[in-house]
C-alpha positions in Angstrom: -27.0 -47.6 -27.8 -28.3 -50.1 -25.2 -26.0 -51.4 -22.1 -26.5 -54.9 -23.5 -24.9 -53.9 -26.9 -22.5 -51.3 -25.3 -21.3 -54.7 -23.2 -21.0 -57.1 -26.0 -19.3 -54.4 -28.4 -17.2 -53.8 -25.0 -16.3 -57.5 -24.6 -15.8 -58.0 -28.6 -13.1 -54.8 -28.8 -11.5 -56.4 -25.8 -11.0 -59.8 -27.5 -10.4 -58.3 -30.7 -7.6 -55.9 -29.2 -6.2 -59.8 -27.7 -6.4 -61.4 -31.0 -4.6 -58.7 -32.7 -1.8 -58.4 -30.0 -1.3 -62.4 -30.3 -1.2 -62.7 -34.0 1.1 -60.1 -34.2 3.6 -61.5 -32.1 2.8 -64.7 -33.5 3.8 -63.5 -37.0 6.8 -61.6 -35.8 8.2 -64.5 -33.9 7.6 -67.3 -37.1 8.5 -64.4 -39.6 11.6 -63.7 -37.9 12.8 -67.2 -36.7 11.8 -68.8 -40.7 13.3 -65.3 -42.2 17.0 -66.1 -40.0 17.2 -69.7 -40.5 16.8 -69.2 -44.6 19.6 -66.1 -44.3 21.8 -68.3 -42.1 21.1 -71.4 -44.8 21.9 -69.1 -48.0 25.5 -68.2 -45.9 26.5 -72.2 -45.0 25.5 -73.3 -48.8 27.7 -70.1 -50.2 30.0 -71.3 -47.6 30.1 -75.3 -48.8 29.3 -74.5 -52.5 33.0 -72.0 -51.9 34.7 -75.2 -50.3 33.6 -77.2 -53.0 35.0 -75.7 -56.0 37.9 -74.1 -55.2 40.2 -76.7 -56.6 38.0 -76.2 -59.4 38.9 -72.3 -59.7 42.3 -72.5 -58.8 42.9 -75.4 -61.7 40.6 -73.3 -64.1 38.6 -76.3 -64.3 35.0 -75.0 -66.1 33.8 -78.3 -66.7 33.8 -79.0 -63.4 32.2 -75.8 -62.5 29.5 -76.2 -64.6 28.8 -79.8 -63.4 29.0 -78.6 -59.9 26.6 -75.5 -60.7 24.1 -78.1 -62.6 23.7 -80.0 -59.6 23.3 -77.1 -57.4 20.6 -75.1 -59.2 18.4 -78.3 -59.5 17.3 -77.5 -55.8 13.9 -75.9 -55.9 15.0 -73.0 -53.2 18.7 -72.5 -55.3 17.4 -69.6 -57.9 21.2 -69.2 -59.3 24.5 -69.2 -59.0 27.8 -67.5 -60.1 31.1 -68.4 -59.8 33.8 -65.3 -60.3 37.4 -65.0 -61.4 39.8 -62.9 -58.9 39.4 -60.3 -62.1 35.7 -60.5 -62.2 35.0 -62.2 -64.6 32.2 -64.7 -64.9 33.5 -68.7 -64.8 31.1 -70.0 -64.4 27.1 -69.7 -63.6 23.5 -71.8 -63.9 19.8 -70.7 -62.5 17.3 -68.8 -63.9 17.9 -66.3 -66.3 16.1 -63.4 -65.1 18.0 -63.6 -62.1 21.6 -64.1 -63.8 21.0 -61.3 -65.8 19.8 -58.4 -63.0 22.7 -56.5 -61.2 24.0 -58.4 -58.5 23.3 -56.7 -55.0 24.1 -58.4 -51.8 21.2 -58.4 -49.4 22.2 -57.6 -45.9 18.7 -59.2 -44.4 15.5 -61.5 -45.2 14.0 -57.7 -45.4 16.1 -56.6 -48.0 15.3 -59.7 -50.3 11.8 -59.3 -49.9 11.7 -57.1 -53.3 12.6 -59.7 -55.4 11.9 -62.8 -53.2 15.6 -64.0 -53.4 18.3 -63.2 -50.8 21.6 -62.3 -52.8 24.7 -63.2 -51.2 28.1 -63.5 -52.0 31.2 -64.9 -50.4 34.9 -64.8 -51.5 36.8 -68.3 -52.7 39.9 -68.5 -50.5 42.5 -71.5 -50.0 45.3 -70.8 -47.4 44.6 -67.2 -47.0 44.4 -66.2 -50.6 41.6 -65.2 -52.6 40.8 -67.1 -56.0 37.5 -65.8 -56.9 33.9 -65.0 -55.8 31.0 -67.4 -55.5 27.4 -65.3 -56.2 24.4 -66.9 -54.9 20.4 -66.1 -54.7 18.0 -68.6 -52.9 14.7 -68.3 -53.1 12.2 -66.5 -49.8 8.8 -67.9 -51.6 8.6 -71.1 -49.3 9.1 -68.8 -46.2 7.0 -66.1 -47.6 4.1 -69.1 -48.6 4.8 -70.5 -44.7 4.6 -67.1 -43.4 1.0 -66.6 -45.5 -0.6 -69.6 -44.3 0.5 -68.8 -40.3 -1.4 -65.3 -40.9 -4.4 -67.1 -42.5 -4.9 -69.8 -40.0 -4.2 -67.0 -37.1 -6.7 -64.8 -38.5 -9.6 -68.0 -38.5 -9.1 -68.7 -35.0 -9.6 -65.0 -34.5 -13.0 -64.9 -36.2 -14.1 -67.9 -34.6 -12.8 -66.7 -30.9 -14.6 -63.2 -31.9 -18.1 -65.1 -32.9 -18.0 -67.2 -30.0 -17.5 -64.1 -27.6 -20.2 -62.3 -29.3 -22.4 -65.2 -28.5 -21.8 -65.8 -24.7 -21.4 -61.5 -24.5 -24.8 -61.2 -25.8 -25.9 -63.7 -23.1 -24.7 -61.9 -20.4 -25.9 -58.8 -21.7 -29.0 -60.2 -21.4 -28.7 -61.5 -17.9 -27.0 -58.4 -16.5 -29.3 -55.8 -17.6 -32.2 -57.2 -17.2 -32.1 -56.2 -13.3 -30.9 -52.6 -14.8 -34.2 -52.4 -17.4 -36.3 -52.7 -14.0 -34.0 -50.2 -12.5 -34.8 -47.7 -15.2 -38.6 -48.8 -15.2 -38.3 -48.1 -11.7 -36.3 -44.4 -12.1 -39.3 -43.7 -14.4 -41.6 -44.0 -12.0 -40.2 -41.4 -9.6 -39.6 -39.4 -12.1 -43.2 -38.6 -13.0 -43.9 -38.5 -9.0 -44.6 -42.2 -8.3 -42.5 -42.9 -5.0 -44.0 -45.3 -3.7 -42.7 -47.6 -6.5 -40.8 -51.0 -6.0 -39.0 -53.2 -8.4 -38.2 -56.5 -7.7 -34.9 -58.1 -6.8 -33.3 -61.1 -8.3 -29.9 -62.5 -7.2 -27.5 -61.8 -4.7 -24.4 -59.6 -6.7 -24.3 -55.8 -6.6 -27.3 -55.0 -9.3 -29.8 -56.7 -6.6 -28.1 -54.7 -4.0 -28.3 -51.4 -6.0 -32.1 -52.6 -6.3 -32.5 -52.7 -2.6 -30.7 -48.9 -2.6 -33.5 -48.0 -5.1 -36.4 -49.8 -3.0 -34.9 -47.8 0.3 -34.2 -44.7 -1.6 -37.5 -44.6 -2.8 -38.9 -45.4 0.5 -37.3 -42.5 2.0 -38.1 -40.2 -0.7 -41.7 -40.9 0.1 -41.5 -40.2 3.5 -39.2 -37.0 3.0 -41.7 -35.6 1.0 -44.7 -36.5 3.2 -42.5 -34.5 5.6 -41.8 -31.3 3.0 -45.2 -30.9 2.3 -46.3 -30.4 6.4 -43.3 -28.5 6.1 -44.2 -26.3 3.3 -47.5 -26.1 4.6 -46.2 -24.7 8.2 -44.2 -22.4 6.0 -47.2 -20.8 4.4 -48.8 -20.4 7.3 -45.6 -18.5 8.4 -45.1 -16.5 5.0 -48.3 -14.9 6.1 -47.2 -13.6 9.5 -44.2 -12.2 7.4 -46.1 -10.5 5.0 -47.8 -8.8 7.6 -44.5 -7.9 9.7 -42.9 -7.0 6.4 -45.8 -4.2 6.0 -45.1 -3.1 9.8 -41.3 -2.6 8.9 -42.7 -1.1 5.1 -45.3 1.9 7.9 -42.7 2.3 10.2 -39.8 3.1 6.9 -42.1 4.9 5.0 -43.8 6.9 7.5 -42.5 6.9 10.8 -45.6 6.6 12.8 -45.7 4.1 16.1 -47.7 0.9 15.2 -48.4 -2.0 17.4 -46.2 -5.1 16.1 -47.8 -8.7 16.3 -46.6 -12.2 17.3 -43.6 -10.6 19.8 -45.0 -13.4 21.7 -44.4 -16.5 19.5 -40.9 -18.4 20.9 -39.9 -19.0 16.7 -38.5 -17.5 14.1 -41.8 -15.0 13.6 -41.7 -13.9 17.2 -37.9 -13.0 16.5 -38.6 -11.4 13.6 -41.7 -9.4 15.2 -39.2 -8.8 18.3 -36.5 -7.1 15.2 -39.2 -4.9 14.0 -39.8 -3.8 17.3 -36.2 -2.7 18.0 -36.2 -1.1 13.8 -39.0 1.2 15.1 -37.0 2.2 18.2 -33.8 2.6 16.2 -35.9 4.3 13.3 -37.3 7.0 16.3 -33.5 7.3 17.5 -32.7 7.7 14.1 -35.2 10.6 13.5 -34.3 12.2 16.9 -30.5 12.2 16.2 -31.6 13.7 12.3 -33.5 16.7 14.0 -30.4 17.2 16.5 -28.3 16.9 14.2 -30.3 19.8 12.0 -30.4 21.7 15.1 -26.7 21.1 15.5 -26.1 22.2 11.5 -28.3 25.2 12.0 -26.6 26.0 15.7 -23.2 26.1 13.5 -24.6 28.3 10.8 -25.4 30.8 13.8 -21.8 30.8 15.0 -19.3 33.7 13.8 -16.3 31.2 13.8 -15.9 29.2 11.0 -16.4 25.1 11.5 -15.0 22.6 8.5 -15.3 19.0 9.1 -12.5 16.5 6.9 -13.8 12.3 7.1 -11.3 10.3 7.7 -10.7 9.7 3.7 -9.5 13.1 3.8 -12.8 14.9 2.1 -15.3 17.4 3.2 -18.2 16.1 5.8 -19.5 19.4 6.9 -18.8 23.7 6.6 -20.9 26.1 8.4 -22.2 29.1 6.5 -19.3 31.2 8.1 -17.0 29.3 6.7 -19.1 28.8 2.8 -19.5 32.2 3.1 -15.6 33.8 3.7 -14.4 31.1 1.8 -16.8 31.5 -1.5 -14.5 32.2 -3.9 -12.2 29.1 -3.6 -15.0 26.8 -2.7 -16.7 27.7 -6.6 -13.6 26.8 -8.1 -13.5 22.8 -6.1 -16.0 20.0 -6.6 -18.6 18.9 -4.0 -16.1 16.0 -2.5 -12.8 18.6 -2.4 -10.1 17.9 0.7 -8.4 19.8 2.7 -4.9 19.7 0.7 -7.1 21.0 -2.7 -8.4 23.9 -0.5 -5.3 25.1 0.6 -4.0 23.8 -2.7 -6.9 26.2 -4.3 -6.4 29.0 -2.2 -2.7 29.2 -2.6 -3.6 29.2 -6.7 -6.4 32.5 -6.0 -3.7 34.1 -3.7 -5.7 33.8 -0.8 -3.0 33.5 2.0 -0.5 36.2 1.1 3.0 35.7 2.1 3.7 32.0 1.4 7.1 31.6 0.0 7.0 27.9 -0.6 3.2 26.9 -1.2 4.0 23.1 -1.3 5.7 23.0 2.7 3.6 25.7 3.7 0.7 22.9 2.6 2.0 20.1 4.0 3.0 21.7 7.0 -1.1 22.6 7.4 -1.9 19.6 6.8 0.6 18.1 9.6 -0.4 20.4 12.0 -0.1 19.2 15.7 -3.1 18.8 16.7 -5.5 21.3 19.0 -2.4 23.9 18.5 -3.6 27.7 17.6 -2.0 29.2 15.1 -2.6 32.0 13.1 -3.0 32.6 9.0 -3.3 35.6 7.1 -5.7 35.9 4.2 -5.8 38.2 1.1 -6.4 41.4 1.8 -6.2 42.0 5.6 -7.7 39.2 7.6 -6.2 37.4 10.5 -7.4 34.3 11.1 -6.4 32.2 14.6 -7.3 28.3 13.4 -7.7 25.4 15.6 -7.1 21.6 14.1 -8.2 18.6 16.1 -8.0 14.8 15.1 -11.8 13.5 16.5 -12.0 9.5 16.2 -14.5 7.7 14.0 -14.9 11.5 12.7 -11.7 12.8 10.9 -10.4 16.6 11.4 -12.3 19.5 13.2 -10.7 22.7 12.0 -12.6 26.1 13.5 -11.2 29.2 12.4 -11.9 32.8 14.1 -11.2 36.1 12.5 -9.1 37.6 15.4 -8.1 40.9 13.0 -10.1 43.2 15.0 -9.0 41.7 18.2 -4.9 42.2 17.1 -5.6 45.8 15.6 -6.9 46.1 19.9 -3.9 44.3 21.1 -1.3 46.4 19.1 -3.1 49.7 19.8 -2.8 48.5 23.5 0.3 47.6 23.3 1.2 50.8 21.9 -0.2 52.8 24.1 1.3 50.6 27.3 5.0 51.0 25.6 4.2 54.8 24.9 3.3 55.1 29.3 6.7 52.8 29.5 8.2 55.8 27.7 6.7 58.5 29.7 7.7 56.2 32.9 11.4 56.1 31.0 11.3 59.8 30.5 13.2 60.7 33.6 16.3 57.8 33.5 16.3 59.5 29.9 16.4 63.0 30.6 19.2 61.5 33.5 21.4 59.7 30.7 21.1 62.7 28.5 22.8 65.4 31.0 25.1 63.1 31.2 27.0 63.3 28.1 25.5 66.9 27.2 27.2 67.7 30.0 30.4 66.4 28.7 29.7 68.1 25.8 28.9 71.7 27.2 32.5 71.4 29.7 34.6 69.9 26.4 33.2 73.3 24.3 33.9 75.8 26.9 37.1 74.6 27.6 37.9 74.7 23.7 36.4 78.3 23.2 38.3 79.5 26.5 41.6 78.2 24.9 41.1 79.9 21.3 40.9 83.2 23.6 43.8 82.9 25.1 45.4 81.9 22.0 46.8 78.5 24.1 44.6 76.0 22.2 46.6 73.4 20.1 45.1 70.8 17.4 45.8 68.0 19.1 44.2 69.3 22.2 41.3 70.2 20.1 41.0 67.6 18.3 41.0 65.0 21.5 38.1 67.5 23.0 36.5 67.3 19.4 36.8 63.1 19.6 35.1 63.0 23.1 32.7 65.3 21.9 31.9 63.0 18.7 31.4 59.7 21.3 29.4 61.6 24.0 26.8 62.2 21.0 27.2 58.9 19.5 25.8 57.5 23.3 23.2 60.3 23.3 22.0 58.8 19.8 21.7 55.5 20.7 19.9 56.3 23.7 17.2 57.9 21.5 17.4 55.2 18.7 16.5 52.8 21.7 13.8 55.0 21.9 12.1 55.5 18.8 13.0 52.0 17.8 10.9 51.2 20.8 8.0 53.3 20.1 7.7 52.2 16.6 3.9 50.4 16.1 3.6 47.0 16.0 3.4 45.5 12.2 1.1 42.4 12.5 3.5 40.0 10.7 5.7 37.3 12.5 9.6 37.7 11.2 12.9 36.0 12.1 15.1 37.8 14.7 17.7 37.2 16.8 17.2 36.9 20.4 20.4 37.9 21.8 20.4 41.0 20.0 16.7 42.1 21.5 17.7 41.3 25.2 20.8 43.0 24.6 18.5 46.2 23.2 15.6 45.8 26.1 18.2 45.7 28.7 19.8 48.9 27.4 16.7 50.6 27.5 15.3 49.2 30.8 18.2 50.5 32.5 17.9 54.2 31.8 14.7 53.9 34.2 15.7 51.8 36.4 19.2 54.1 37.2 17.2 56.7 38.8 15.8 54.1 41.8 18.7 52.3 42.6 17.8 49.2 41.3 20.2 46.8 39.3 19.9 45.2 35.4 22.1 41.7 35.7 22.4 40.6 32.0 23.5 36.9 31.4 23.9 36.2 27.5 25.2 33.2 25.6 28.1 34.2 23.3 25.8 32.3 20.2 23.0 33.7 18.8 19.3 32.5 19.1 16.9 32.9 16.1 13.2 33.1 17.0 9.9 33.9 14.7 8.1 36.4 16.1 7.0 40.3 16.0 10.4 41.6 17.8 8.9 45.2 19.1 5.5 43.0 20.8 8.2 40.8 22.1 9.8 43.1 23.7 6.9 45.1 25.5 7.0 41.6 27.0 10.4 41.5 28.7 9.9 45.4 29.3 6.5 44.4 31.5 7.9 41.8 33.1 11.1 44.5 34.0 8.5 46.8 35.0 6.3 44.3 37.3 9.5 43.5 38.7 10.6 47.1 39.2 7.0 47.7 41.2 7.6 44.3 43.0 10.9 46.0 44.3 9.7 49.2 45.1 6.4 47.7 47.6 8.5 45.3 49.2 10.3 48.5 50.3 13.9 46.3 50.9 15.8 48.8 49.8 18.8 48.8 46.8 17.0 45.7 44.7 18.3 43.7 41.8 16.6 42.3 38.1 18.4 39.7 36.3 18.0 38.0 32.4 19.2 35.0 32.0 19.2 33.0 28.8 20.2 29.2 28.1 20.0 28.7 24.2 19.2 25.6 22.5 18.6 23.8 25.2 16.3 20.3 25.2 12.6 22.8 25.5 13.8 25.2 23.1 15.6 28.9 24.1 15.2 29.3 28.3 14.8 33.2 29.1 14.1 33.8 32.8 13.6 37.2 34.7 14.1 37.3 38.5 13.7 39.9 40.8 14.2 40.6 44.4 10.7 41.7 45.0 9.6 39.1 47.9 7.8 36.8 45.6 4.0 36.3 44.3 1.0 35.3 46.8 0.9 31.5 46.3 -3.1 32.0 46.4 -2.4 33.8 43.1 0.2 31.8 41.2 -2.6 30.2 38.6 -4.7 33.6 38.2 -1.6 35.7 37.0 -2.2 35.3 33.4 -5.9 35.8 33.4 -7.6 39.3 31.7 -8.2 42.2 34.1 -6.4 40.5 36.9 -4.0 42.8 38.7 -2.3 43.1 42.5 -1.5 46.9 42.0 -3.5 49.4 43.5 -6.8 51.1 41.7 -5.1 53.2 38.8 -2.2 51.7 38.7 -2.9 48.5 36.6 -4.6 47.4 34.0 -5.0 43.7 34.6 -3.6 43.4 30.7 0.1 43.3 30.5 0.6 39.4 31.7 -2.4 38.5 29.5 -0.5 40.1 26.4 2.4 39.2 27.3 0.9 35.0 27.8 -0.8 35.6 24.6 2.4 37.1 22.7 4.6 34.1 23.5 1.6 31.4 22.5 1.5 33.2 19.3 5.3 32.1 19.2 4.2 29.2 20.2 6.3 28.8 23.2 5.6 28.8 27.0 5.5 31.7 29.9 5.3 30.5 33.5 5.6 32.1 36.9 7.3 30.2 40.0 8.8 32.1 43.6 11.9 31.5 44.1 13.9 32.6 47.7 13.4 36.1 47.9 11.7 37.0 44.8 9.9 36.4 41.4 10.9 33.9 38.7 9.0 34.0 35.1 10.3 31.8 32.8 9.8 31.6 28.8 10.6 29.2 26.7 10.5 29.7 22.9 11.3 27.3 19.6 14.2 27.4 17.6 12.9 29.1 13.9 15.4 26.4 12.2 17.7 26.4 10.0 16.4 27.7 7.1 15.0 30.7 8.9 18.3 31.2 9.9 19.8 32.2 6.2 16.7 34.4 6.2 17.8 38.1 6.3 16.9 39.7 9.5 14.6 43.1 9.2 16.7 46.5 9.8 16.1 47.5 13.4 
């Protein structure tokens, strides 16, 4: 459909939608006012017509009724009417005869007597306040209805006739306003098929002729735009070319790595930047490659190495594992998929039995996991290994955990250990053989005395029996100085256990005693009265205090100062941990020395009388516990101080091994 029709069928609904509106109020304001006058003119004639005869009623008068009614139902718009005794009954009545003869139905509104064109209404006959009768009346709605009719018609004429007239000037200025739109489209037409240098002409001064000056600019510009594109897309051709040919630079350099010599880098555009970027993707590229073969040379350095590497991203899965580590840790790496983490390897090897001796696998995991970081600690693996792992956090990389299989190196340590406690004993031997007289001496006097009394028939039971007693106790103290002994010598088992620390400085200073009775030199003991619970081998733990008793001893004994002293002293759960320290009277250690005391092979005492070993163990014992050992001077002497961790609480219900 055409604008010019869309506008006249635009301007016809409009006026149409105005004619409707005013008719209808038209016929609902005539309708209504004609329909309340006749209703309010049926009420007053009821009203006079009631007036009129009630004399009439009250004397029974029918002839006058009927006169009365005669003369009332000659009016055209009277159809009947009915005059009523106080009983009901008919008295009179005139009109037509269809009406007299339907039911009689008061009609509450004009709408109500629009069924049978005549309102019914009816009014009582009253004189003084009493009722004589009822008066019954219809008048006629056809002369409204007939008025109402003729309204519509003549409304409905002017309607047409408004309508054709507004079709006839609507069609006009159709005509006149889109005839500067048809040149419009003509116009559009011609830019559409690539004409833009086309120009329609402008008529008039209102907003078409300015939309047809838009056009002729628009156009205009469109013209010279693409004048400008098409130098534009010509310079970009030109440029397309030098990018095809950097494009195959970038495509030699990916591909196959050799150095080429890169074009344009000299241009100030957008191709010299470009040829500038392929320069720096061929540097990067050759970084690239160099880091690759370091990187295989760093792979293949790691494969060489005896100490298993794994490498965790920082998502928590595997980056990288040496062939040490693929290769002890085969048979729980076949059982996880190619992106496993560290919580499904321990998870794995916990499920294959792997790490013996884990009593609750899901702490002991997370408890791996959480390690602090760069911390040693060791881990036994099914059947026999020892393993000494190392986790570090590395930024940007995730966790570094190395692990070294130190087995070999503990069977050393032990066996050294042993065989320093066993020279300990042999150093012991004569403060033992000392303590032993003691109470066998005891013992010989208390059984001569007892056999020399049978003799001479003078011995009594309860002398006997106190002899007996002291015999009894002086062989209880010989025992325990040998238990000390052989609990001592036992070998060391290679597995960490809870034990109380009281009770082994209690034990060491027994023993330490017997050796150090002989050269007048003095044990001082200072316990807490609460018990300390450690994790740790006891027996390696206390070679340690035993060496450091012994260094002390040898301390004394060069400083030549005569009757020396050694004293323990232990602060438990303090804000470090447990606090042991061991000072002597021994003059103190060469400051020049202080930071070398813990290292291998490093020893004061004379040739043949020192290993160089004991403080090393000793330092490496107490790591293992993870605590500290230190060495300060102090006036007059030697101070080494350990500190060790409380094992918790839960170690702490833990039954204690049997000494």
């Amino acid at each position: 459909m055409s604008f010019r029709l869309k506008t006249i069928f635009g301007i016809a609904l409009i006026e149409l939608t105005v004619m409707a509106v005013l008719i209808g109020i038209n016929q609902f304001a005539l309708g209504g006012s004609a329909a309340t006058q006749l209703y309010q003119r049926a009420e007053a004639t009821t009203r006079v017509f009631a007036n009129t005869v009630a004399d009439a009623v009250i004397a029974t008068d029918l002839a006058t009724l009927d006169a009365t009614i005669d003369t009332a139902v000659s009016s055209e718009d009277l159809t009947y009417l009915r005059v009523r005794s106080l009983s009901g009954m008919v008295l009179s009545q005139g009109g037509a005869e269809e009406a007299l003869e339907a039911p009689f139905v008061r009609d509450a509104s004009f709408d109500d007597a629009r069924s049978d064109h005549v309102i019914d209404i009816d009014l009582p006959i009253q004189v003084a306040g009493t009722k004589f009768g009822t008066i019954e009346l219809g008048l006629s709605t056809l002369a409204v209805e007939k008025e109402l009719a003729q309204a519509l018609y003549w409304n409905i004429l002017i309607a047409v006739i408004g309508m054709s007239l507004v079709a006839v000037f609507g069609f006009g200025l159709g005509t006149i306003l889109t005839r500067q739109l048809r040149w419009l489209r003509q116009g559009a037409l011609d830019v559409a098929r690539g004409n833009l240098d086309s120009q329609i002409e402008v008529k008039g001064r209102d907003e078409l002729a300015d939309t047809a000056k838009c056009f002729n600019y628009m156009a205009q510009t469109l013209s010279r735009d693409r004048r400008i594109l098409q130098d534009q897309q010509d310079e970009l051709l030109a440029k397309r070319a030098r990018v095809e040919v950097l494009v195959g630079c970038l495509r030699d350099i990916s591909q196959h790595g050799e150095t080429i010599e890169v074009p344009d880098t000299d241009r100030p555009d957008e191709i010299g930047d470009m040829a500038r970027a392929t320069v720096v993707f061929q540097n990067a590229m050759q970084a690239i490659e160099q880091a690759r073969r370091e990187q295989q040379q760093l792979i293949s350095a790691f494969d060489q190495v005896e100490e298993q590497v794994a490498i965790f991203g920082e998502d928590g899965q595997v980056m990288f594992l040496n062939a040490a580590f693929r290769s002890f840790n085969k048979d729980i790496l076949a059982a996880l998929p190619d992106d496993f983490t560290l919580r499904s390897f321990l998870e794995t090897g916990l499920e294959q039995s792997a790490f013996p001796g884990v009593e609750e696998p899901a702490k002991w995991v997370e408890e791996q996991i959480g390690r602090t970081h760069g911390v040693p600690r060791e881990i036994r693996r099914d059947p026999d290994r020892i393993l000494l792992t190392v986790q570090s956090y590395v930024k940007g990389i995730g966790i570094v955990i190395s692990a070294q299989d130190i087995t070999d190196l503990r069977h050393s340590e032990h066996q050294l250990i042993h065989a320093s406690k066993l020279a300990t004993l042999g150093e012991m031997a004569t403060g033992v053989a000392h303590e032993l007289n003691q109470p066998l001496g005891v013992i010989r006097m208390a059984s001569t005395t007892c056999v020399k009394r049978i003799d001479k028939d003078k011995a009594d039971l309860e002398y006997l029996r106190g002899k007996l007693v002291r015999i009894g106790e002086q062989t209880a103290r010989a025992s325990q100085i040998i238990n000390h002994m052989r609990i001592f010598g036992r070998k060391a088992e290679g597995v960490s256990h809870p034990f109380d620390l009281r009770d082994s400085l209690q034990e060491m200073s027994a023993l330490a005693r017997t050796q150090l009775h002989t050269l007048d030199i003095s044990l001082k003991l200072n316990l807490p009265e609460t018990s300390a619970i450690v994790l740790g081998e006891k027996v390696i733990f206390e070679q340690v205090l035993l060496n450091l008793i012994s260094n002390a001893r040898d301390a004394i004994e060069a400083s030549e100062a005569g009757k020396g002293e050694i004293s323990i002293t232990a602060d438990f759960a303090t804000d470090q941990g447990h606090v042991i320290e061991v000072r002597d009277t021994g003059g103190g250690i060469p400051e020049d020395i202080l930071d070398k005391l813990f290292e291998p092979f490093f020893t004061t005492k004379g040739p043949g009388k020192g290993t160089g070993l004991g403080l090393s163990i000793s330092f490496g014992t107490i790591r293992d516990m993870s605590g500290m050992i230190s060495a300060t001077n102090e006036d007059g002497g030697a101070c080494f101080r350990i500190t060790l961790p409380d094992a918790g609480e839960e170690l702490q219900t833990v039954d204690l091994p049997a000494a």
